[in-house]
N, C-alpha and C positions, 0 to 999 in steps of 0.2 A: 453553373454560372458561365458564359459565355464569355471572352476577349474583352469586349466593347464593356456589359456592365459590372466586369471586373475592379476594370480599368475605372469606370465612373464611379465605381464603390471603393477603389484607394485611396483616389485624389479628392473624394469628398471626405473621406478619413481624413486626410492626410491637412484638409483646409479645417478640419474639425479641430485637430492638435494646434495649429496655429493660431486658431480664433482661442484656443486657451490658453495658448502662451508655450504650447509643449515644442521642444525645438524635435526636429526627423534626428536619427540617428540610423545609424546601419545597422542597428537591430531592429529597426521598427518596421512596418509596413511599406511597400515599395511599389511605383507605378509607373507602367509603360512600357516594363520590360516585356509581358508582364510575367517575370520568371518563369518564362518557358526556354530551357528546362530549370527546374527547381532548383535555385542556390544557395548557400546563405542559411543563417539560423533557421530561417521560415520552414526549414526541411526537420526542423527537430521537435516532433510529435511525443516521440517514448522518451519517457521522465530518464535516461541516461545518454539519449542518442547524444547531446552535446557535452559529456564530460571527457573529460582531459587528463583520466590518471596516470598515464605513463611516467618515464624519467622526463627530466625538462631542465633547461638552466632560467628560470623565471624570471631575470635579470636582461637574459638577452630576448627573450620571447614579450616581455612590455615593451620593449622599442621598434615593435613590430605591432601595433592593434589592428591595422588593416588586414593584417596577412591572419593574423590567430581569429579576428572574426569578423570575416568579410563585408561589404557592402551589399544587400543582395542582389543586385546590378552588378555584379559581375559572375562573369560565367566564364567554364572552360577554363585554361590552360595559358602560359606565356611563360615565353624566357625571362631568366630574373632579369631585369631593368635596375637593379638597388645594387650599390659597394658603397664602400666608405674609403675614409683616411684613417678613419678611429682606429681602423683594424688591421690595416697596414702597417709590414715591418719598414723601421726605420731602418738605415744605414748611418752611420753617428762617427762622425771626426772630429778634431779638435781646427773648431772654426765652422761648425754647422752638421747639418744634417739632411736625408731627404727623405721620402717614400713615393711612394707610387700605384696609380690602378693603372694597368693595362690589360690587352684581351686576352695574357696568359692566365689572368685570374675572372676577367669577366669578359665572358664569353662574346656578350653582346655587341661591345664597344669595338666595331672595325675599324671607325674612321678617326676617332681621337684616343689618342694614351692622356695620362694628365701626374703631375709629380709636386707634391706638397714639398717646397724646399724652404731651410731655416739656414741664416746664414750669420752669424754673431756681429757683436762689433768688430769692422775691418774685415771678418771670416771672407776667404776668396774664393768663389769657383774658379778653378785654372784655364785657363782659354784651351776651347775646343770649340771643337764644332759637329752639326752633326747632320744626318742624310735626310732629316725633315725639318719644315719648317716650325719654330720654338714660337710661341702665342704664351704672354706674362700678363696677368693682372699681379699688384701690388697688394699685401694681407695687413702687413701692418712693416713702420718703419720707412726709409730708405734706400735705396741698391744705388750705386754706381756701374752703367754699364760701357762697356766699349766694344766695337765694330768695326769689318773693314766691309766696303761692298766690291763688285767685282771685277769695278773700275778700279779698287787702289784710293778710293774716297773713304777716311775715318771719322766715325761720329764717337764720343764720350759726353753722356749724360747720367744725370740723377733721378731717379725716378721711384716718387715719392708715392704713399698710400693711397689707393685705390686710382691709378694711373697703370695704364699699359708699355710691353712695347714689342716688339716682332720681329724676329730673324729669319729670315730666307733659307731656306735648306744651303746647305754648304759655306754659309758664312760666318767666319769666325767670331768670338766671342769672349768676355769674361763678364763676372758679376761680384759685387764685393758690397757686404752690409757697410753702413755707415749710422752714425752716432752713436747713443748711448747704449738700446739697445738693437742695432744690424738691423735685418729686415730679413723677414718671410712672403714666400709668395706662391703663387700657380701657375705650373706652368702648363701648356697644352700643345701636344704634337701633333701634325696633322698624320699620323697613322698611328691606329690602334694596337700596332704590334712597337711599335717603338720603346724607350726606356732607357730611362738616365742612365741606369749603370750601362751602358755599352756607349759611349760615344768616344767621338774620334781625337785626341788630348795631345797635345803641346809633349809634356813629360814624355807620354809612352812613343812617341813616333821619333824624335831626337834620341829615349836612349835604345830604338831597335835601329839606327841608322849607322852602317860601318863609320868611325872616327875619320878617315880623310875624305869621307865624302860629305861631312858637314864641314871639314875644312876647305873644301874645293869650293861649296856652297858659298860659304857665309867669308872667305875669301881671308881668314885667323886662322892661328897655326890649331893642328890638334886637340894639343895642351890644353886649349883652352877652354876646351868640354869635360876636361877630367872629372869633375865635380856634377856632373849633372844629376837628378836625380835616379835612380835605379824604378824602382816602381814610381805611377800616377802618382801624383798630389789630391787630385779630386776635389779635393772641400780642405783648403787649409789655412792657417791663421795670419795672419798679414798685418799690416799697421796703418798708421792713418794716412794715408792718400795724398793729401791737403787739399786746397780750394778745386774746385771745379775748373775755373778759371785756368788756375796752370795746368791743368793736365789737357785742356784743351788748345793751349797752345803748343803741348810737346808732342802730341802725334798730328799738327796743323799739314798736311799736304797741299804742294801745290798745284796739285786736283782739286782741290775746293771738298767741298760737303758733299755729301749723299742728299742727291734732289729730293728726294723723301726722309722727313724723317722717321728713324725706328720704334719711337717713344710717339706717347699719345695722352695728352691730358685730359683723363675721362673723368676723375677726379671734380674737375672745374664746368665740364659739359652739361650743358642746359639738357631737360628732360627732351628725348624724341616725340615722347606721349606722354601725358599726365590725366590721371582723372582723380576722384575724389579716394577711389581705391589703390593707387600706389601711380609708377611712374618705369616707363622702360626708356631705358639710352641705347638707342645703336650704333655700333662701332662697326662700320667694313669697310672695302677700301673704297668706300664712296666719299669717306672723312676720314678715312686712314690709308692713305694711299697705299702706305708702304705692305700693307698686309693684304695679299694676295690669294691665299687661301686658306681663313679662319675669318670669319662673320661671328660677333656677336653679338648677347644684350647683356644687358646688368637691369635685372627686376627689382623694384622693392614694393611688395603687397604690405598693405596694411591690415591691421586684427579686424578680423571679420569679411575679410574682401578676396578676391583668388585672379589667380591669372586664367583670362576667360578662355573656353572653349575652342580649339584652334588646331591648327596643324602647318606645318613647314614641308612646302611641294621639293625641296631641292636640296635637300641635307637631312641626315640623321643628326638627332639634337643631343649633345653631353654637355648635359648640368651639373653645377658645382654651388654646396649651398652653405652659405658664408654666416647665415641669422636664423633664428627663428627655427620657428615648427612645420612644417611642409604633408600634407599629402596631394597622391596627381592619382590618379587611375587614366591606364593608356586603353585604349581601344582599336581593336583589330578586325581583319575579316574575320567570318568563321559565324555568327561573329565569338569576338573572345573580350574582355577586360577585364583586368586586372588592378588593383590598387593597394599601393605601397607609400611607407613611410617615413620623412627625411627629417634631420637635424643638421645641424651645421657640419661640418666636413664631410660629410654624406654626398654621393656621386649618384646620378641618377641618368638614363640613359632612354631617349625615344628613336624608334625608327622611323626611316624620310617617309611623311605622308600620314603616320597613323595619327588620329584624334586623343588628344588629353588637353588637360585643366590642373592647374597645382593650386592646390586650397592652401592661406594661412590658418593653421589651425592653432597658435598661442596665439597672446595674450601682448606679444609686442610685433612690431615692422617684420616681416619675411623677408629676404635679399637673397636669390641666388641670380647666378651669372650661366646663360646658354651660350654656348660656343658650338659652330656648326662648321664643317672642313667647306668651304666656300669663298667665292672672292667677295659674294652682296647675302648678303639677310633677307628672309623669302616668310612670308606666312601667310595665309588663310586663314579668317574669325569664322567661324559659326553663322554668330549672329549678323555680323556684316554679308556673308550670301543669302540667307534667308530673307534678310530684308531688302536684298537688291535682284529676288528674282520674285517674278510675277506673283501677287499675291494670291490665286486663287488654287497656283499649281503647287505653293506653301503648306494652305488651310488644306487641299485636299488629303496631303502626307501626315499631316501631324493632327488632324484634327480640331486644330485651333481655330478662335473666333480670326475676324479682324481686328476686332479691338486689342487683340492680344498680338497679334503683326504688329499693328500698331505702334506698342510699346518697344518692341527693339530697336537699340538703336541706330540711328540714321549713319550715323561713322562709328567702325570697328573701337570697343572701348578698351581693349586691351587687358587693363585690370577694374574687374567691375565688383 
C-alpha cells in the first residue's frame, strides 16, 4: 500500500469511527504521519510485544498516559519538557514556606526558574532583593508588598487573587500574607538558574557588616545593632500591618511614586481573546509597563476545546498549570514529537519557535498561565498562516480541498 492510499485508507477509517460515534484515541489508527518510522502501539504485532512486567510504581506511571502509551504521531526522541510542584521539596518556616523548579532539576528551563511560595497570616518575606527580575501571579489569598525603585520612589500595595506584580532586578522588596488565611503565590525569575534560597537579604548583609561601619552608616551609635539577628529571617511570622492606607503614608517620599506601577490587576482584565472554547489575557509591558522582561497569558480552555496549534517566534514558553487536566505534545525538527501530561501545579516547558497544542482533557475549565522572558508576547497560529497564504500553494502541501481552506478561520482563534 502506498503513502497516498494509505493515508486515504486511515482517514476514511478514521471518518468511519466518527459517523459511529467512536471518538480517535492514541491507540487507534493514525493518519498523515503516516508512521514512517513506526510508532506507537501500531508496532505491537506479537501477543507480548506490549507488556509491561517489570518493577513499576503504578501510582506515578497513571499520571503519565501519554508517556506509558503514546500517541502514534509521535516519533523519536525530546528532552523532558514535564516538572511539577507536587514533587518538589519544600523549605518550611514558621510564617510560610516555598519550593521551586529551576534548571538545576530540569534541565530544559534556561530562561525561567519559578517558586511556589505560602506565606500564612501576616507570615513575612524579609526584604531582599535579588539579581533577576521577580514576575508574581497571586494563587489564592492576599500579599502586601513594598518597593523602592532606583530613583528612591516607594510603592506599598495589596495584591489580591489572581492579580500580578514585578520587580526589576536589583530592587528591593518584601512580601507579607494578609487576612485570615495569608496568601500563596508564583513567582517567576527571568533566569533559569536562578532560586529563592540564594538571594540577597536585609538580615544577612547588616549582620556580616563590621559594627562601626553601620554606625558611620546609619549615623547611631553601635549599640544599637547589638540585637540584630545572627542568621537570615527568610519566611518569618510577623503581625497585622494595619490599613493599607497608613503604611502608604509612612514610607510617602517626596519623590512622588514610581511612574509605573509594580502591581497589575489581571484579576479585573477583560479577555485579550475570547472564543466559545476558553479565553487568553495578555499581560506585557504593553499594559504593564513596569514589567520589562516577562510577557505573558493566563489561558482558560474549556472541557472539550484546546489551545490551538501555534508557536512563539521570540521566547521559550514556561507554563504553570493552575486547573484542570492538560495534555500538549511539542514538535520539533528531525522531525521529533513528543506528548506529555499536566495537572495543576505541574510545570511544562516549550522551546522559542517549536510547534504545540495543549488539549483540556477533564471534565471541567483548564487554566494555565505562559510566561515567556521578554518585554511583548509574540505568537504564530497555524491556522491563521495557512489561511493567510495563497490557497493553492496550501492545497498543494496538504492535500486539502478548498472547501476545506475554506473552513479555517479567518482570524487566529486561539482557543478552538
Amino acid at each position: 500500500m502506498n503513502i497516498l492510499s494509505r493515508r486515504e485508507f486511515l482517514a476514511g477509517a478514521a471518518a468511519s469511527a466518527a459517523a459511529l460515534g467512536v471518538a480517535a484515541s492514541a491507540k487507534g489508527a493514525s493518519f498523515g504521519n503516516p508512521d514512517r518510522p513506526p510508532e506507537g502501539r501500531i508496532n505491537g504485532k506479537s501477543p507480548t510485544s506490549l507488556d509491561d512486567p517489570g518493577p513499576k510504581n503504578p501510582d506515578l506511571a497513571k499520571q503519565f498516559p501519554s508517556m506509558q502509551d503514546p500517541p502514534p504521531t509521535d516519533v523519536n526522541g525530546m528532552p523532558l519538557f514535564w516538572a511539577s510542584f507536587n514533587n518538589a521539596h519544600k523549605r518550611i518556616q514558621n510564617g510560610g514556606w516555598a519550593r521551586e523548579v529551576t534548571q538545576a532539576d530540569f534541565a530544559i528551563s534556561e530562561d525561567i526558574a519559578g517558586v511556589n511560595m505560602r506565606l500564612s497570616q501576616y507570615g513575612i518575606r524579609e526584604l531582599h532583593w535579588h539579581q533577576q527580575a521577580e514576575w508574581a501571579i497571586m494563587l489564592e489569598g492576599t500579599c502586601r508588598i513594598t518597593t523602592l525603585d532606583e530613583s528612591g520612589r516607594p510603592q506599598v500595595g495589596d495584591v489580591k487573587n489572581g492579580d500580578l506584580w514585578y520587580f526589576p532586578a536589583g530592587l528591593p522588596h518584601s512580601l507579607q500574607g494578609l487576612g485570615e488565611t495569608g496568601a500563596e503565590f508564583l513567582l517567576a525569575f527571568d533566569n533559569g538558574r536562578s532560586t529563592e534560597f540564594n538571594t540577597l537579604m536585609l538580615t544577612d548583609w547588616v549582620a556580616h557588616t563590621p559594627p562601626d561601619v553601620l554606625a558611620l552608616n546609619f549615623g547611631v551609635p553601635a549599640d544599637a545593632f547589638k540585637n540584630i539577628p545572627l542568621d537570615q529571617k527568610w519566611i518569618f511570622q510577623g503581625k497585622d500591618p494595619g490599613p493599607l492606607g497608613a503604611d502608604e503614608r509612612a514610607v510617602r517620599s517626596a519623590k512622588g511614586a514610581p511612574p509605573h506601577p509594580f502591581v497589575f490587576p489581571l484579576s479585573s482584565m477583560a479577555p485579550t481573546r475570547q472564543s466559545r472554547g476558553g479565553s487568553v489575557q495578555v499581560v506585557d509591558s504593553g499594559n504593564f509597563n513596569a514589567s520589562k522582561t516577562v510577557a505573558a497569558a493566563l489561558v482558560t480552555v474549556k472541557p472539550g476545546a484546546m489551545r490551538e496549534l501555534h508557536w512563539h517566534p521570540n521566547a521559550d514558553e514556561w507554563q504553570y498549570y493552575l486547573k484542570g487536566e492538560a495534555r500538549m505534545t511539542v514538535f520539533d525538527t528531525g522531525p521529533k514529537a513528543q506528548t506529555a501530561d499536566f495537572k495543576a501545579g505541574d510545570v511544562g516547558y516549550v522551546k522559542k519557535s517549536l510547534g504545540h497544542y495543549v488539549q483540556n482533557m477533564g471534565k471541567t475549565d483548564m487554566v494555565f498561565v505562559e510566561i515567556f522572558k521578554s518585554d511583548h508576547y509574540a505568537e504564530v497560529s497555524l491556522s491563521d498562516w495557512l489561511r493567510h497564504t495563497p490557497p493553492q500553494l496550501v492545497m498543494h502541501h496538504l492535500n486539502i480541498s478548498a472547501e476545506t481552506l475554506a473552513q479555517l478561520a479567518s482570524v487566529r482563534p486561539d482557543v478552538v
